[in-house]
C-alpha positions in Angstrom: 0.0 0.0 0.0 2.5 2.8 -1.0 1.0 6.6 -0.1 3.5 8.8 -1.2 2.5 12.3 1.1 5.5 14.0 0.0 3.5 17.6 0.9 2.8 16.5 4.6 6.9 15.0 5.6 9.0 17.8 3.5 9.5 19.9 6.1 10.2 17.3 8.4 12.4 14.8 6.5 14.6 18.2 5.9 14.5 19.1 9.7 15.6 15.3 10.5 18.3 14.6 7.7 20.2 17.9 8.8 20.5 16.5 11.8 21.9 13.3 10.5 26.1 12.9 11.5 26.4 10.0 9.3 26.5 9.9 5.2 24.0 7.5 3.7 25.1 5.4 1.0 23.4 3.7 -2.0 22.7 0.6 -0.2 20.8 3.0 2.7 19.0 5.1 -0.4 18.1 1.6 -2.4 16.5 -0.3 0.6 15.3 2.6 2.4 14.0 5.3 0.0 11.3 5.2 -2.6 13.5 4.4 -5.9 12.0 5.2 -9.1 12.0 1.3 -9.7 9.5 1.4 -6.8 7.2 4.5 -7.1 5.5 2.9 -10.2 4.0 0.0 -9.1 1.7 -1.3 -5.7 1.6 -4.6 -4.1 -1.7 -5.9 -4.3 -1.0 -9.7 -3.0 2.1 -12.2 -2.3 1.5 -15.7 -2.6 4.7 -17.1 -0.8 6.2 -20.9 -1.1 9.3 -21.9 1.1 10.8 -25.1 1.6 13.6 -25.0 4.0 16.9 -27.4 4.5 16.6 -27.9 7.9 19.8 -30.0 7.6 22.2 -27.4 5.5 20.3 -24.4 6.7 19.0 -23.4 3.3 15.7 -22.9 1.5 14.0 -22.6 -2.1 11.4 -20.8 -2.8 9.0 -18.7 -5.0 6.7 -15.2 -4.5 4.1 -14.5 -7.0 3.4 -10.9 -6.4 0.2 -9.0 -7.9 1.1 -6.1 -8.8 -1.2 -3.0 -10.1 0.7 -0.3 -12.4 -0.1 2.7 -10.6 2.1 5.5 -11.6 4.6 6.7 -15.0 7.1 4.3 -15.6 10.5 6.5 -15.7 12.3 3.0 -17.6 11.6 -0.4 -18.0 13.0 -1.7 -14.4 11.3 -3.3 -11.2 13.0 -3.3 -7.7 12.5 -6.5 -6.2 15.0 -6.6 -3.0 16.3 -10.5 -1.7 19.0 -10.2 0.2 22.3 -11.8 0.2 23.5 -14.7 0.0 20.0 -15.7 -1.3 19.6 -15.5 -4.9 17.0 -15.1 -7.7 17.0 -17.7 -10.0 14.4 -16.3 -12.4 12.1 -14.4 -12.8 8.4 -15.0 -14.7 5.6 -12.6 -15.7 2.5 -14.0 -16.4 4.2 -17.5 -17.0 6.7 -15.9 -19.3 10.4 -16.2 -18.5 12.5 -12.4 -17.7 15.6 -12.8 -19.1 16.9 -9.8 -17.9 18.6 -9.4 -14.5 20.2 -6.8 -12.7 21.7 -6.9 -9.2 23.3 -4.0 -7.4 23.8 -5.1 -3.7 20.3 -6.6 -2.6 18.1 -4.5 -5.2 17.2 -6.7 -8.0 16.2 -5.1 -11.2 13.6 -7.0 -13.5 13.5 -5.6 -16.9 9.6 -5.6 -17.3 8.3 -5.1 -21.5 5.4 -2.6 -21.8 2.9 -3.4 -19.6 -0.6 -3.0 -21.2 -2.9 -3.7 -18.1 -2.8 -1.9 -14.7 -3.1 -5.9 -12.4 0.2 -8.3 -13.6 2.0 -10.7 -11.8 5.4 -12.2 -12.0 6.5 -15.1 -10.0 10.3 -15.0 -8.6 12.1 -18.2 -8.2 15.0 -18.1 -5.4 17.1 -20.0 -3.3 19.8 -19.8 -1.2 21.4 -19.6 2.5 19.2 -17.0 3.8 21.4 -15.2 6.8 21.0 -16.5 10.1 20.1 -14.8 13.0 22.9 -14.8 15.8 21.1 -13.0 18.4 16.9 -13.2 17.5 15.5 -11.0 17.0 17.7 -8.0 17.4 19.8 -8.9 14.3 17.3 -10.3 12.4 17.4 -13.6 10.0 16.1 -16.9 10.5 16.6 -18.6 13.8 18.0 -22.5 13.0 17.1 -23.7 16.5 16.6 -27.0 18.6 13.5 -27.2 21.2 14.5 -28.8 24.6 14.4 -32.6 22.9 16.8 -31.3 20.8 14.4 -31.2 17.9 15.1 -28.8 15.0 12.6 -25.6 15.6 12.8 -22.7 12.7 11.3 -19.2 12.4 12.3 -16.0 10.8 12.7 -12.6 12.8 13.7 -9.8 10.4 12.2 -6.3 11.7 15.5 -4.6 11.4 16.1 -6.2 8.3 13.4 -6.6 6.6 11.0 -9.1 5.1 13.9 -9.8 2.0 15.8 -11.3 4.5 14.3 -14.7 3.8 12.0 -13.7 0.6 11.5 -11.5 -2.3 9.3 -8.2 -2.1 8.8 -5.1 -2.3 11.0 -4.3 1.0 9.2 -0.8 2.5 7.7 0.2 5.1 5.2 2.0 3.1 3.9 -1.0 1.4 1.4 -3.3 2.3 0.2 -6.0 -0.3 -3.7 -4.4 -0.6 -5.4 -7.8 -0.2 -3.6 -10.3 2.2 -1.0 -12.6 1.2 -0.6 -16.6 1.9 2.3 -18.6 2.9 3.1 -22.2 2.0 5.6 -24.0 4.1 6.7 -27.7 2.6 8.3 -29.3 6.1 9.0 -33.3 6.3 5.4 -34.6 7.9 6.5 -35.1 11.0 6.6 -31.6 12.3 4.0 -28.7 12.0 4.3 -25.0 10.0 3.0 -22.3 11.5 2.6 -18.7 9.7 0.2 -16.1 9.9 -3.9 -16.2 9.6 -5.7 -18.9 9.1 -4.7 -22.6 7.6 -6.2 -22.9 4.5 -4.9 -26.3 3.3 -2.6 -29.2 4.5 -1.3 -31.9 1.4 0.7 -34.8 2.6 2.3 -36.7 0.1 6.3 -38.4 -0.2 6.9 -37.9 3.6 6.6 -34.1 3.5 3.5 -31.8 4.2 2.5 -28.5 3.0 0.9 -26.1 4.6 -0.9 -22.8 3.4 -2.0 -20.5 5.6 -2.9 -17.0 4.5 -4.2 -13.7 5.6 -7.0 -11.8 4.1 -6.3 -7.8 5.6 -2.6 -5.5 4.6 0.5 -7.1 6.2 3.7 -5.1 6.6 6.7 -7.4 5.0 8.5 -7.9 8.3 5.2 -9.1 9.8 4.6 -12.2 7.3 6.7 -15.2 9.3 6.8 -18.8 9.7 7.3 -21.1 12.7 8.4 -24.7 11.9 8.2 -27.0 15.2 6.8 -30.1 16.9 3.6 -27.9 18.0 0.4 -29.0 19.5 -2.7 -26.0 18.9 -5.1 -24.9 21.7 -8.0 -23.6 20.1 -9.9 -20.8 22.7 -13.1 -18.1 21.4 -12.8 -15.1 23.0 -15.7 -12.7 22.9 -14.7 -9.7 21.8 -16.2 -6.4 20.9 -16.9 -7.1 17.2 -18.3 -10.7 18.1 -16.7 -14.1 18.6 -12.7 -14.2 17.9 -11.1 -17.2 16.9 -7.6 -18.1 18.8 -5.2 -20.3 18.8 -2.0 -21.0 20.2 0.4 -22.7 18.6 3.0 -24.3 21.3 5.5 -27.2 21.5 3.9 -30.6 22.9 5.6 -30.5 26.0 4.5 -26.8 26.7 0.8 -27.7 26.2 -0.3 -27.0 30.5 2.0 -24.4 30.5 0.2 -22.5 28.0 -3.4 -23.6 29.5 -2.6 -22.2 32.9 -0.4 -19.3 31.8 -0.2 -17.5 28.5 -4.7 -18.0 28.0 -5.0 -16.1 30.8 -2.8 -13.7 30.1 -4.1 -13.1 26.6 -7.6 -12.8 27.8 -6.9 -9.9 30.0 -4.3 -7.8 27.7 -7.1 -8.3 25.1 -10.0 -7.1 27.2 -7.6 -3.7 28.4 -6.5 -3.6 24.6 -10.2 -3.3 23.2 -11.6 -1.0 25.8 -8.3 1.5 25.3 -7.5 0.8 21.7 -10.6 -0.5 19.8 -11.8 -3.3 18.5 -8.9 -5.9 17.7 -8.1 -5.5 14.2 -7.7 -8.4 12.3 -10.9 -10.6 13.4 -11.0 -12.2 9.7 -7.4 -13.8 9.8 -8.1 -14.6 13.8 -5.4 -14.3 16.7 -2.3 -16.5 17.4 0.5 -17.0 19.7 3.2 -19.3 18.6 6.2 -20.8 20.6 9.2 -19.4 19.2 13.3 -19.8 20.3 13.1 -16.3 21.1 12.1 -13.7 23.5 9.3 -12.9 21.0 7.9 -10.3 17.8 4.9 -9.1 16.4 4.4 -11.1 13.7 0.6 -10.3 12.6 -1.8 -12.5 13.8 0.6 -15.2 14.9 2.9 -13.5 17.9 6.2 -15.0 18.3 6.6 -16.2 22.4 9.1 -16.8 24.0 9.3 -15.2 27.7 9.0 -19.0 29.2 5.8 -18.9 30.5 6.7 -16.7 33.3 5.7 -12.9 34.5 7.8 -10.1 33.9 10.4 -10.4 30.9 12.9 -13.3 30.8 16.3 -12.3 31.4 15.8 -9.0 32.3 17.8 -7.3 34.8 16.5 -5.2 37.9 12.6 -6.1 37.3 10.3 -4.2 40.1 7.6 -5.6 41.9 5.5 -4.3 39.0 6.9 -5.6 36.3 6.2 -9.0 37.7 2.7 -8.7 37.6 1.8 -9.0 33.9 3.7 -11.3 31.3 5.6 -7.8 29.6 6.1 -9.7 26.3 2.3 -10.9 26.1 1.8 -7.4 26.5 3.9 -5.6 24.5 3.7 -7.6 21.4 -0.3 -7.6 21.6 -0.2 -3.8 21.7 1.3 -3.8 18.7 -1.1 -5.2 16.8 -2.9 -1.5 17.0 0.1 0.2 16.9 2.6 -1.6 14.5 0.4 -3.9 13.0 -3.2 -1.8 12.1 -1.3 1.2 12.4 2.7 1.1 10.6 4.9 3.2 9.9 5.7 4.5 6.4 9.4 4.8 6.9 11.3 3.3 9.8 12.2 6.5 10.7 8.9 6.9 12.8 9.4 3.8 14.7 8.7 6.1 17.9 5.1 5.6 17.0 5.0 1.7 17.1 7.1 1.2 20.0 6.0 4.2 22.1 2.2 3.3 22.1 3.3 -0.1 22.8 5.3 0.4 25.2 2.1 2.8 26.8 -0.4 -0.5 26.2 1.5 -1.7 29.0 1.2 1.0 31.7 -3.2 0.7 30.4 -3.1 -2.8 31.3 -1.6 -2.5 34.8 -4.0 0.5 35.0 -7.0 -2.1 34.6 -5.5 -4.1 37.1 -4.7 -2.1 39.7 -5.9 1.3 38.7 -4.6 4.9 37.6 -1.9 5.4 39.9 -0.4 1.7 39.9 -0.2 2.8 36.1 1.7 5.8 36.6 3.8 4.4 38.7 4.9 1.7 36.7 5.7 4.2 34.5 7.4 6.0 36.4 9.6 3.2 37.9 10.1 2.1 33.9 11.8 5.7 32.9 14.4 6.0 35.0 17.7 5.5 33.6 16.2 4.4 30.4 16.1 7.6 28.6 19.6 8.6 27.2 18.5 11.7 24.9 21.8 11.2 22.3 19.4 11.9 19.6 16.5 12.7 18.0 13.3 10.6 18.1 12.9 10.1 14.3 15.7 9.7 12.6 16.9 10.5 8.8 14.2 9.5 6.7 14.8 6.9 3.4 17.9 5.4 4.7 15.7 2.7 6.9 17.5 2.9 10.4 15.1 3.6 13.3 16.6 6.3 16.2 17.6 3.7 18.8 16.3 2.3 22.1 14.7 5.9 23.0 12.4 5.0 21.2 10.4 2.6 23.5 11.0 4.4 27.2 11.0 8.3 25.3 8.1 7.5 23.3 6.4 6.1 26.3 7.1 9.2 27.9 5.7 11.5 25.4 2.0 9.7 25.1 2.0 9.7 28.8 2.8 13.4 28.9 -0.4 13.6 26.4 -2.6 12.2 28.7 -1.5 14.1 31.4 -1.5 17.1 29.1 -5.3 16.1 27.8 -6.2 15.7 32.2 -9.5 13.9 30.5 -9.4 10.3 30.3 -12.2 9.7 28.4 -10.9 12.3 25.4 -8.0 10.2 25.9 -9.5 6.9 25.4 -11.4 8.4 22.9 -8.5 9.5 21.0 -6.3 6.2 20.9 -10.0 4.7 19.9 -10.2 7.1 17.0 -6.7 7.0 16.0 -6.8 3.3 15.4 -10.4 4.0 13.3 -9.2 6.7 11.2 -6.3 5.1 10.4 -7.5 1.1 9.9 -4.8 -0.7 7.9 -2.4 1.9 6.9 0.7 3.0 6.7 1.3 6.6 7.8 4.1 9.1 8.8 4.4 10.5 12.3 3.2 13.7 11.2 0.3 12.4 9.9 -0.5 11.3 13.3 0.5 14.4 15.2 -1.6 16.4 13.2 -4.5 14.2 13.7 -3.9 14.4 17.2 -3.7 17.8 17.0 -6.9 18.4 15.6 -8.3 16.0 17.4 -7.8 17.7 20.6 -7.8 20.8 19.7 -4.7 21.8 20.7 -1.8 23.0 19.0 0.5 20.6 19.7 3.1 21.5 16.6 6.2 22.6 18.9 5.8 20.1 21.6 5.8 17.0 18.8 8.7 19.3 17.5 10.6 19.4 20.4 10.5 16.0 21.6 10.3 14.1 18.4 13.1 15.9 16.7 15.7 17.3 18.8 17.5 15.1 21.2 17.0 17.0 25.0 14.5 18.0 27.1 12.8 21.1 27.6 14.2 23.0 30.8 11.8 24.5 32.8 13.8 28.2 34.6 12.2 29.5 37.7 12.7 31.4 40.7 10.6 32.3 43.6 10.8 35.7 45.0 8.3 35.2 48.5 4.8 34.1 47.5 6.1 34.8 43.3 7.3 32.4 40.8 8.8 33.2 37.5 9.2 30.6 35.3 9.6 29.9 31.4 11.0 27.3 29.1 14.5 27.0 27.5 13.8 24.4 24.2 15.3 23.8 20.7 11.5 24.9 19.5 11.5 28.8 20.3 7.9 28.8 20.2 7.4 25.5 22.5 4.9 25.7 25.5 3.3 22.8 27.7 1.6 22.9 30.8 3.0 21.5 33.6 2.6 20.5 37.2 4.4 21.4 40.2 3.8 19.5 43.7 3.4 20.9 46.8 2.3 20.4 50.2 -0.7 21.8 50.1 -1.7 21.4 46.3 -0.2 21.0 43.4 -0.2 24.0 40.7 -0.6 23.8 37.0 2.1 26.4 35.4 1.0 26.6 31.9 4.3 27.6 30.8 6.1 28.9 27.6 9.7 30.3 26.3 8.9 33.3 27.4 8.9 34.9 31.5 5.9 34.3 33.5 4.8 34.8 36.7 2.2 33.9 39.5 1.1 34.5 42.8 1.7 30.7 45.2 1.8 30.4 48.7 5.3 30.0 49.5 5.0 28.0 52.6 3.6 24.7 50.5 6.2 24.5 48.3 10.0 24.0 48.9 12.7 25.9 47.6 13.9 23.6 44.8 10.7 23.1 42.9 9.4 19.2 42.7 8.2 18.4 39.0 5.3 16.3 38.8 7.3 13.1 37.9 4.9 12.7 34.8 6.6 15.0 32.9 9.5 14.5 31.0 11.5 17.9 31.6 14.7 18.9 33.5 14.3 22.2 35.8 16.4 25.0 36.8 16.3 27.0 39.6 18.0 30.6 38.8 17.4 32.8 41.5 
């Protein structure tokens, strides 16, 4: 689904790329910008066969991807990323062989004839040793593991590489295939496939079986994923808010109780806070999944990788509160992103504060519903500290696909927390994260497209405070002195016209200071507020005393 809105990023994809310290090069530009061998033509389906080695660690394959003609052709080429070592063996359109090939790094170039209808599809044939992930999913690849019997268990993980890690596409963030895709997965007949949406066929034949499972709504290409494994499926209906949800979890045979007492539950309860605070789940037609997986886990679309061993908190993680122990984190986490990530992506990876950040917020909702409000902030609270290392801006250089960072989880957090402290209306709030994921069903969109909806939403201007905190690297610093029962106070930001309310505690109440860059002063009562100001803990902001 490729929506060029060059008018509404401009400004900002000028404001971020001058702020870059490295050079891109061509590789960056090819994978990560909108090539002229890409602008031309939209994904409207993949039709994806594998069958991996599980012995050599290799695979063949083929894509056939439906493609509509959507734009001027500037030459005769195609893009089609696969990267290295895998290679392309050929290429067909409409059963016809390509004969010419072009390679420059992992951009393929198909040499396409006139094209005299807008739908076509070619079919790529390739094979290869895809790259294997050393540390899943961080650096991305499949994952050649063994379960605890020492049987071989396989998935991919590629978000930071890409869906062309393991097969050919159209590798953007910006583009979705318009109508689904399915995924075959030939594996010798004695283990299961996995992969996202529903199983629409199973052939067994020679000692090997196939299975095709597909998915009928957008996909991002790092989403589609397969899970090869000795798994056993609980099947569970959950009634949701658009009716009766199909899911199923997908676990290894010896993990069957585990998943009965432990990850059901958990599910049930994350999707409950989920609908109330997000909206209805979106992807009731392909159903909902967890699957078993070597890893700590990923958001694979409609089938969630797991792998936090059945335990609260997050496996492996250092220094986990009280808190953090009362949820499973990566149930969590990965479920929020099927709002934010999943319905809602971003169109360059740039904007990867978006996914993360509401994710990382769906977890302070859900130990809100538990425990209420104040539990929530709390746990947010107790998550910030020390996390946020401000050594660069929140969105990074657009078209070179790199992401800004860990910020972006704990300092994306931070800023939709700051929102709803700033909205001081829950329901608008709820309301808003409701409307966002309505408005914006199945795209892919740029941060600004979302801060202006936002915006406008809540009728307030919140231009320099997105500018500020989303584009420069530090924190507001809120100057102040107190001269008896008078406090001056402004802000010192990048954003010369930036301005947020804030709170201040003290003993008696606490004070709202609805401050800007420039001086301001009101009237307090000395007495119920100490010397050194105490910032409502809420707000992400440094302050300065300069009497």
């Amino acid at each position: 689904m490729l929506r060029l809105r060059l008018f509404l990023i401009a400004s900002v994809l000028l404001f971020s790329n001058t702020l870059a310290q490295e050079i891109p090069t061509r590789q960056d530009s090819l994978k990560g910008s909108i090539t002229p061998e890409r602008a031309w033509w939209n994904v409207v389906r993949y039709d994806i066969t594998i069958e991996p080695n599980i012995r050599n660690h290799t695979l063949t394959g083929k894509n056939r991807i439906l493609f509509e003609q959507t734009g001027k052709r500037t030459g005769e080429a195609m893009q089609i990323d696969l990267q290295a070592p895998l290679q392309i063996d050929s290429v067909l359109l409409e059963g016809e062989k390509i004969g010419q090939l072009t390679k420059e790094g992992d951009a393929w170039f198909v040499n396409l004839p006139n094209l005299q209808q807008k739908i076509h599809a070619i079919t790529v044939y390739y094979s290869g040793a895809p790259k294997e992930s050393v540390k899943p999913p961080y650096d991305g690849g499949i994952v050649w593991a063994k379960d605890s019997l020492e049987r071989p268990w396989i998935s991919a993980a590629c978000q930071l590489l890409g869906g062309s890690v393991w097969y050919p596409c159209k590798d953007h963030y910006s583009e979705e295939p318009d109508h689904g895709a399915s995924l075959t997965v030939i594996v010798p007949d004695s283990m299961v496939a996995v992969a996202n949406g529903r199983l629409t066929s199973l052939e067994s034949k020679h000692g090997k079986s196939s299975y095709t499972w597909a998915v009928v709504n957008p996909i991002n290409n790092y989403g589609i994923s397969f899970y090869i494994g000795n798994y056993v499926v609980l099947k569970h209906t959950y009634a949701g808010e658009k009716g009766d949800l199909d899911m199923s979890f997908w676990v290894l045979d010896y993990n069957r109780q585990k998943a009965i007492n432990h990850m059901i539950p958990e599910v049930n309860l994350t999707m409950r806070a989920f609908e109330k605070w997000f909206g209805p789940y979106p992807f009731y037609e392909d159903g909902f999944k967890m699957v078993d997986a070597s890893y700590i886990g990923m958001e694979h679309q409609s089938a969630i990788a797991y792998g936090n061993q059945y335990r609260k908190g997050r496996y492996k993680f250092k220094n986990l509160t009280a808190l953090d122990k009362e949820t499973d984190r990566l149930i969590v986490h990965e479920m929020a992103h099927e709002w934010f990530g999943n319905n809602i992506t971003m169109s360059d990876m740039a904007d990867r504060w978006v996914q993360e950040g509401f994710a990382a917020y769906g977890e302070e909702l859900v130990m809100e519903e538990l425990f209420g409000r104040e539990v929530g902030r709390e746990f947010y609270i107790t998550r910030r500290k020390n996390y946020i290392k401000n050594k660069q801006p929140l969105i990074s250089p657009y078209g070179i696909f790199r992401d800004a960072g860990p910020d972006m989880y704990f300092k994306g957090w931070a800023i939709v927390h700051m929102l709803r402290e700033i909205v001081d209306d829950d329901d608008k709030f709820k309301a808003l994260l409701r409307e966002m994921n309505r408005r914006f069903y199945h795209q892919t969109v740029y941060s600004v497209e979302l801060e202006n909806f936002i915006s406008e939403y809540l009728e307030i201007n919140l231009k320099p405070f997105f500018n500020q905190y989303l584009r420069h690297a530090s924190v507001p610093v809120l100057e102040y002195r107190q001269e008896g029962d008078n406090l001056s106070y402004r802000f010192v930001a990048d954003v010369n016209d930036f301005k947020m309310p804030v709170k201040v505690k003290g003993t008696g109440r606490d004070v709202w200071l609805r401050a800007t860059t420039s001086w301001q002063s009101t009237s307090i009562e000395s007495r119920d507020y100490s010397e050194e100001l105490i910032i409502d803990p809420n707000f992400l902001i440094q302050s300065k005393n300069v009497k």
